[in-house]
N, CA, C and O atoms as a Tinker XYZ file with bonds, in Angstrom:
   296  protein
     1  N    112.606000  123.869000  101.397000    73     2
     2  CA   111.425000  123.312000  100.781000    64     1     3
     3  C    111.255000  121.877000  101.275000    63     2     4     5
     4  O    112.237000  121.139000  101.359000    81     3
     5  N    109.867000  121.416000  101.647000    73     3     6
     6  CA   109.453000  120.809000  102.224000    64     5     7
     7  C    109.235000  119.220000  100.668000    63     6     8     9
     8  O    108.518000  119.207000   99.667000    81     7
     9  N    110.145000  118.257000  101.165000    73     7    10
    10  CA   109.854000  116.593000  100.216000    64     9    11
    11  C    107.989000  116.410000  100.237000    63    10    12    13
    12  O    107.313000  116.254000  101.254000    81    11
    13  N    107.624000  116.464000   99.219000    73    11    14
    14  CA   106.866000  115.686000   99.284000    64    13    15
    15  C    106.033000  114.625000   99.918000    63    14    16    17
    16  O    104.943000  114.573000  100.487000    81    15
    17  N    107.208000  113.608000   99.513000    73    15    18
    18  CA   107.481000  112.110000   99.772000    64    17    19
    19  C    107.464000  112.234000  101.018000    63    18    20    21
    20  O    106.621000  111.443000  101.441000    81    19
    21  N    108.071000  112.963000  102.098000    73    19    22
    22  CA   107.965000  113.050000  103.492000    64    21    23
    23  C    106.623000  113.456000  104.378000    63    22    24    25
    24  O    106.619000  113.085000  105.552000    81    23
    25  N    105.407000  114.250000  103.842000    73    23    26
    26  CA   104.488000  114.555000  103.969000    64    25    27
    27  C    103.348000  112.816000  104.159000    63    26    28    29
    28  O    103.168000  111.992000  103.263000    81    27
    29  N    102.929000  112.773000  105.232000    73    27    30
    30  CA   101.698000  111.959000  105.235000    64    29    31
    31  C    100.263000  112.615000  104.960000    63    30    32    33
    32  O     99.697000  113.526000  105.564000    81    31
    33  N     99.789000  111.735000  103.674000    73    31    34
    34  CA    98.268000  112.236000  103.611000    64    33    35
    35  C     97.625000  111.214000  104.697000    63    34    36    37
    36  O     97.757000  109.996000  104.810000    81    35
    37  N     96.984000  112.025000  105.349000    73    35    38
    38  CA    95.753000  111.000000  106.167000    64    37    39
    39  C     94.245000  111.168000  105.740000    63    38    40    41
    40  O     93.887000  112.047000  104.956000    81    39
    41  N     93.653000  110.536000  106.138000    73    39    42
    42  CA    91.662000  110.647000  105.868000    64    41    43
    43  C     91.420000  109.534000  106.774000    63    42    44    45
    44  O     92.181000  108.649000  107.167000    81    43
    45  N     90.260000  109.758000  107.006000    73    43    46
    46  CA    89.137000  109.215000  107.698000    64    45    47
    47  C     88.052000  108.634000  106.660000    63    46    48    49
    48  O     87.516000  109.280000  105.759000    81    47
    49  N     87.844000  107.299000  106.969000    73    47    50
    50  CA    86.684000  107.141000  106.607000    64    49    51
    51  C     85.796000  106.017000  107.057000    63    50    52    53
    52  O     86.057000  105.100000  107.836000    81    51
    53  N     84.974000  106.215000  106.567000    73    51    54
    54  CA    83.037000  105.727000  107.294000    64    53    55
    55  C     83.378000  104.265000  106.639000    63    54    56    57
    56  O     83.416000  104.327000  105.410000    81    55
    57  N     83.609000  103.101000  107.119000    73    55    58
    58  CA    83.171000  102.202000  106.881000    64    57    59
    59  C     81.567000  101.704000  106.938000    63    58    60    61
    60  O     80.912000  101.853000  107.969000    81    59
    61  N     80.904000  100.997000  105.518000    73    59    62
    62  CA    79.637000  101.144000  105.734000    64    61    63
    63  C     79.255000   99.390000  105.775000    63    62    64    65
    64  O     79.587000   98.562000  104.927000    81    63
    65  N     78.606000   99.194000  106.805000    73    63    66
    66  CA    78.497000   97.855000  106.982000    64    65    67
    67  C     77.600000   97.180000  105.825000    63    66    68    69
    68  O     77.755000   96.047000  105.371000    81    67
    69  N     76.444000   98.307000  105.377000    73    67    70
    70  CA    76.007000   97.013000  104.294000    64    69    71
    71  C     76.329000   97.405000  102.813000    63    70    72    73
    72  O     75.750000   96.921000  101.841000    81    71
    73  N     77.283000   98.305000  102.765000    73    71    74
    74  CA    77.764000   98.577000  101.242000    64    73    75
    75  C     79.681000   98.828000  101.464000    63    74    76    77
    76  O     80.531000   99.715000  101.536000    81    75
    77  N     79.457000   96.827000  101.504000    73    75    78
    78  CA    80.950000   96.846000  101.773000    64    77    79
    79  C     81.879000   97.142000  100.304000    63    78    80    81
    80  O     82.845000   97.884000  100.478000    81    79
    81  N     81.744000   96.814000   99.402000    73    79    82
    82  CA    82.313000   96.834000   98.032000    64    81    83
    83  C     82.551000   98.417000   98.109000    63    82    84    85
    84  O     83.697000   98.827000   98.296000    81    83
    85  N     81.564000   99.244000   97.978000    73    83    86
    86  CA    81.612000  100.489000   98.021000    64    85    87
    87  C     83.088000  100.768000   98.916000    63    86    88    89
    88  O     84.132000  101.144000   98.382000    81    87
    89  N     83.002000  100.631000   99.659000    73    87    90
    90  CA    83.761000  101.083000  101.091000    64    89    91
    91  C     85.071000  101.021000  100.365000    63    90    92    93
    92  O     85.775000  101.963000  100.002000    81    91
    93  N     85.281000   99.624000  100.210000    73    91    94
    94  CA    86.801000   99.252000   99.433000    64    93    95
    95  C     86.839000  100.135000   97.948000    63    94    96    97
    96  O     87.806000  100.866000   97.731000    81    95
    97  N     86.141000  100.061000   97.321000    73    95    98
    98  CA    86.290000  100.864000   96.070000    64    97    99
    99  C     86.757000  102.444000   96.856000    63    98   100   101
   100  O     87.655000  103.041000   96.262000    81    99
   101  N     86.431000  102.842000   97.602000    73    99   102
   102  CA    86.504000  104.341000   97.694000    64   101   103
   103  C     88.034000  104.117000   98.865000    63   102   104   105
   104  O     88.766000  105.105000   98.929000    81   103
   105  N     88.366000  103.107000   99.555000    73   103   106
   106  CA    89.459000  103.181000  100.129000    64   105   107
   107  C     90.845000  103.146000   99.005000    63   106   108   109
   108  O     91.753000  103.977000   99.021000    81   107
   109  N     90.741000  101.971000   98.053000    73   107   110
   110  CA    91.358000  101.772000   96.872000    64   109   111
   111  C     91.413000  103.263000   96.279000    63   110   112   113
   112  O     92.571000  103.615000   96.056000    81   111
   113  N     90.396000  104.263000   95.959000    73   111   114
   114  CA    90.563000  105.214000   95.224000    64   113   115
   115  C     91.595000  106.267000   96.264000    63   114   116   117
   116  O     92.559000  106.756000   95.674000    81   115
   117  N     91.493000  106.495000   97.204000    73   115   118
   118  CA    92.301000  107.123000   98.564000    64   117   119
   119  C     93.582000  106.789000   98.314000    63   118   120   121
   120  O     94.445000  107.654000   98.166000    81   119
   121  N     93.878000  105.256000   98.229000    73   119   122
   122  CA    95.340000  105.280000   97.834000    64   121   123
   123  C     95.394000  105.640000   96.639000    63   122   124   125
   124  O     96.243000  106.501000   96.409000    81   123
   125  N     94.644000  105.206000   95.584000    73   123   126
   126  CA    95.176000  105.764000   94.322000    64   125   127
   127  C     95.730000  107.646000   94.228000    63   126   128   129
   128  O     96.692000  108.193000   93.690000    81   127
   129  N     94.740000  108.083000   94.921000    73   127   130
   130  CA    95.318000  109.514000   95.394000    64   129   131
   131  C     96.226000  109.892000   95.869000    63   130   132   133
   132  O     96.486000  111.089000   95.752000    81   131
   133  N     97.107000  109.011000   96.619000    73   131   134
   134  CA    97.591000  109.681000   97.040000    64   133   135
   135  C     97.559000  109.453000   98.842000    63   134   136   137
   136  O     98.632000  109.733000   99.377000    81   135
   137  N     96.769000  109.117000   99.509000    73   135   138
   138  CA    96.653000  109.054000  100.613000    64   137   139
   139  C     97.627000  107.819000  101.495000    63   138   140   141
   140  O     97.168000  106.687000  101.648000    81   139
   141  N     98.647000  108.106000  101.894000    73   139   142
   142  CA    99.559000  107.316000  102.832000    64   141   143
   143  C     98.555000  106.277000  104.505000    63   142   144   145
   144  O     98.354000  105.074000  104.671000    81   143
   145  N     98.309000  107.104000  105.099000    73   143   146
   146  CA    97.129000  107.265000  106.010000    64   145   147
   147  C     96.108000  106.728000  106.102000    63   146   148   149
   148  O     95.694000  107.404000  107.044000    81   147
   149  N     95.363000  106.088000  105.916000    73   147   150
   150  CA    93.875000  105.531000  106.353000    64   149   151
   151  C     92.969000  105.108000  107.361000    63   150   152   153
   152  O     92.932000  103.933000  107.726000    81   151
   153  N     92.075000  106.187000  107.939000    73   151   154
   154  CA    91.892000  105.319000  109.591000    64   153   155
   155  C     90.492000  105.139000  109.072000    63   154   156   157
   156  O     89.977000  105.876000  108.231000    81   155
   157  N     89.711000  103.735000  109.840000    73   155   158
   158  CA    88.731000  103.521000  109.132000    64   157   159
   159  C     88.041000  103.181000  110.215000    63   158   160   161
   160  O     88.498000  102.264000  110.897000    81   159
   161  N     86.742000  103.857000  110.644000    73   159   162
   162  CA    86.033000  103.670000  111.277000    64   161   163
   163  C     84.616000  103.646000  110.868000    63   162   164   165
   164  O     84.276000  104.080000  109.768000    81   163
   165  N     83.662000  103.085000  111.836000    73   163   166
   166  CA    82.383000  101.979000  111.868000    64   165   167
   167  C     81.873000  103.270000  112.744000    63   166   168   169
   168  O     82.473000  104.102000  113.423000    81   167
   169  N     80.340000  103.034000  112.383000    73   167   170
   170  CA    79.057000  103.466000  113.128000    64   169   171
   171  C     78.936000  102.757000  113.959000    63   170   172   173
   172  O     79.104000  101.597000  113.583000    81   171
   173  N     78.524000  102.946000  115.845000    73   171   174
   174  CA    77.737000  102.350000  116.713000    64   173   175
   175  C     76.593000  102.053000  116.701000    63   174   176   177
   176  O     75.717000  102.731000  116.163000    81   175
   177  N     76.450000  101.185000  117.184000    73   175   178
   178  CA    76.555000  100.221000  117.397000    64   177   179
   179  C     77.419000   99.241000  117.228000    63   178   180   181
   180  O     76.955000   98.182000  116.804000    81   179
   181  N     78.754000   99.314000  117.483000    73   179   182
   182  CA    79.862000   98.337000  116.537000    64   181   183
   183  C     78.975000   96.626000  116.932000    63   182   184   185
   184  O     78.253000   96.494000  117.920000    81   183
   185  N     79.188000   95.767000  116.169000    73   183   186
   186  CA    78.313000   94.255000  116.768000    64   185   187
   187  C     79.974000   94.026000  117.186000    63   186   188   189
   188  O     80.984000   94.730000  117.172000    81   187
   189  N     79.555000   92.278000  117.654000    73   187   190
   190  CA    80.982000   91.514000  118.397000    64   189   191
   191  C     81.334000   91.246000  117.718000    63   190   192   193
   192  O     80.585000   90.857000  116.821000    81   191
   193  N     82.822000   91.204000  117.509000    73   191   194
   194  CA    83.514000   90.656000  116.284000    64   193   195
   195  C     83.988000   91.522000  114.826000    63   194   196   197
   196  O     84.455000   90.998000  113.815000    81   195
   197  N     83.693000   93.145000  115.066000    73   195   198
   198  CA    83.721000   93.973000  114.341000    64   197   199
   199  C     84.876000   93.913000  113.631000    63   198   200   201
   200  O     85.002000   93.538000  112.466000    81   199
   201  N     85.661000   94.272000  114.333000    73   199   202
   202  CA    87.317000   94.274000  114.249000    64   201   203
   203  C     87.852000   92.547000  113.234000    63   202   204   205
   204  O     88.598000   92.436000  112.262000    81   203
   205  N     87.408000   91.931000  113.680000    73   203   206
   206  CA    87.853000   90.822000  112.618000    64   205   207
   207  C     87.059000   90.866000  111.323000    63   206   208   209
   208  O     87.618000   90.649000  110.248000    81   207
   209  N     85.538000   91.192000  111.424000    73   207   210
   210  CA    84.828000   91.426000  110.139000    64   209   211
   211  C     85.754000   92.451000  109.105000    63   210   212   213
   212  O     86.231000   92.286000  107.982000    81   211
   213  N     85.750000   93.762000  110.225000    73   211   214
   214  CA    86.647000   94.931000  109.073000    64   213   215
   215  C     88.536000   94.092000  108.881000    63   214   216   217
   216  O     89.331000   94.832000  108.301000    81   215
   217  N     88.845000   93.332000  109.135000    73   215   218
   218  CA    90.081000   92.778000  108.734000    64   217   219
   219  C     89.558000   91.928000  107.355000    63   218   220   221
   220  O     90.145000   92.091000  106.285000    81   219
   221  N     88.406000   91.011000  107.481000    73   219   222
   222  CA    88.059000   90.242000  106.584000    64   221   223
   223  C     87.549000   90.529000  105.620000    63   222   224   225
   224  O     87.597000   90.018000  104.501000    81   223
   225  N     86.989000   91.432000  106.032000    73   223   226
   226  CA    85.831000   91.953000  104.679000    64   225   227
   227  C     86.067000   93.301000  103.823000    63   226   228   229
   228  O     85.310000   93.775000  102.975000    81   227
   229  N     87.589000   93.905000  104.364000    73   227   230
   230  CA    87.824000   95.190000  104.034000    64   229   231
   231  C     89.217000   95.189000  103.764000    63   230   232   233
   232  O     89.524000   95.172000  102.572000    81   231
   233  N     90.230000   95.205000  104.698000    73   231   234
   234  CA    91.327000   95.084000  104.837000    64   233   235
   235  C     92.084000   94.438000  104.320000    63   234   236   237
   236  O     93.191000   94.801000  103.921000    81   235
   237  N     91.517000   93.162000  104.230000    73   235   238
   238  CA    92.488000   92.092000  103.245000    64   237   239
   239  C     92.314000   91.658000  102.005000    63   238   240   241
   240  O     92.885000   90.725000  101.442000    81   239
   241  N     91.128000   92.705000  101.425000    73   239   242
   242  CA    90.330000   92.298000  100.071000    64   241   243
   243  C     91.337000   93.490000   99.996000    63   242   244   245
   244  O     92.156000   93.104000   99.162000    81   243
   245  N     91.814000   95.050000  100.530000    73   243   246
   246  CA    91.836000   95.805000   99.347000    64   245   247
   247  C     93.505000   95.875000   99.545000    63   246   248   249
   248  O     94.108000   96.698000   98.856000    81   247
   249  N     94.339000   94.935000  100.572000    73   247   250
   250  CA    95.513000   94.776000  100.357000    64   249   251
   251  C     95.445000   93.295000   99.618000    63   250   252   253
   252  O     96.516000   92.737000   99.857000    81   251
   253  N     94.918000   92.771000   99.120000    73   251   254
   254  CA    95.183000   91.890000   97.896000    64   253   255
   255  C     94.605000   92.580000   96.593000    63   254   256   257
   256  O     94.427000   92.009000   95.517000    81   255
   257  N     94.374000   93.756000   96.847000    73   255   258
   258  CA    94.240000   94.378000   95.062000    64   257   259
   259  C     95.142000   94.981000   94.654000    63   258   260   261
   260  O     95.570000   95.795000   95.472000    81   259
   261  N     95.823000   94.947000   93.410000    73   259   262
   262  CA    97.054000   95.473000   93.051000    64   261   263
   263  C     96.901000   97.031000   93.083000    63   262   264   265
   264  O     96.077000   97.816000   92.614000    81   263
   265  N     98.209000   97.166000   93.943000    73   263   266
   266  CA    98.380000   98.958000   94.379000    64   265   267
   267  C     97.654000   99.204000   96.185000    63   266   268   269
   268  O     97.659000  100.291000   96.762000    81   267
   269  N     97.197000   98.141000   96.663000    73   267   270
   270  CA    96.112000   98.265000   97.983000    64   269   271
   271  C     97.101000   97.964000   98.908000    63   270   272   273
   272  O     97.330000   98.774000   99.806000    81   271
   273  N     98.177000   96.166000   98.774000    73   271   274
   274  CA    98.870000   97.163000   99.743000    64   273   275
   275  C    100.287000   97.113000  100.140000    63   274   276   277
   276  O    100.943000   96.490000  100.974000    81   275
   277  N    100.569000   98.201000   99.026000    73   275   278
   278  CA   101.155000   99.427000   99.114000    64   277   279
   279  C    101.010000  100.550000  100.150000    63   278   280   281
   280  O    101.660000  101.582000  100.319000    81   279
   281  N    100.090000  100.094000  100.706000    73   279   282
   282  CA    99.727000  101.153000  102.351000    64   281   283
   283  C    100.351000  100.803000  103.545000    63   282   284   285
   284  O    100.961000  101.462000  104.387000    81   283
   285  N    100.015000   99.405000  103.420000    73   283   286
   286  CA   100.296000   98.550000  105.061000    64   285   287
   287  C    101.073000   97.725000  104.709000    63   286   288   289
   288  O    101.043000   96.917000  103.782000    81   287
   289  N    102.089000   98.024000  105.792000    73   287   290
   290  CA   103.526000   96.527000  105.517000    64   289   291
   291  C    102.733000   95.536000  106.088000    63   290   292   293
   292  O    101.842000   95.475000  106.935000    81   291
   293  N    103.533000   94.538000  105.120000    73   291   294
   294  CA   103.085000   92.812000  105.358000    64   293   295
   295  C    103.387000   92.602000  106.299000    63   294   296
   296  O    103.216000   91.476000  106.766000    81   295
């Protein structure tokens, strides 16, 4: 019988550029589930500077919410 604990949940999800709160609320709920995994990708047109926006505006808001991160080592 297969641990649990050893199993990775993964998901995908839609980062949405103008309903950023949303985005984090529903990434936050992913871990609350359960989800180990998170790959988070943007619609094209990506603009310049994407990659630091989704660090700033996503990433480090929902690893400073208690239980957020718990995903990604410091």
């Amino acid at each position: 019988m297969r641990d649990p604990h050893e199993i990775t949940r993964s998901v995908q999800v839609i980062v949405s550029y103008d309903e950023v709160a949303d985005s984090r609320k529903t990434i936050l709920g992913l871990i609350d589930a359960g989800m180990t995994h998170i790959v988070l990708s943007l619609r094209g047109p990506c603009p310049q500077g994407v990659a630091q926006w989704l660090a700033d505006e996503i990433i480090a808001p929902v690893r400073a919410t208690p239980g957020g991160g718990a995903l990604m080592p410091g």
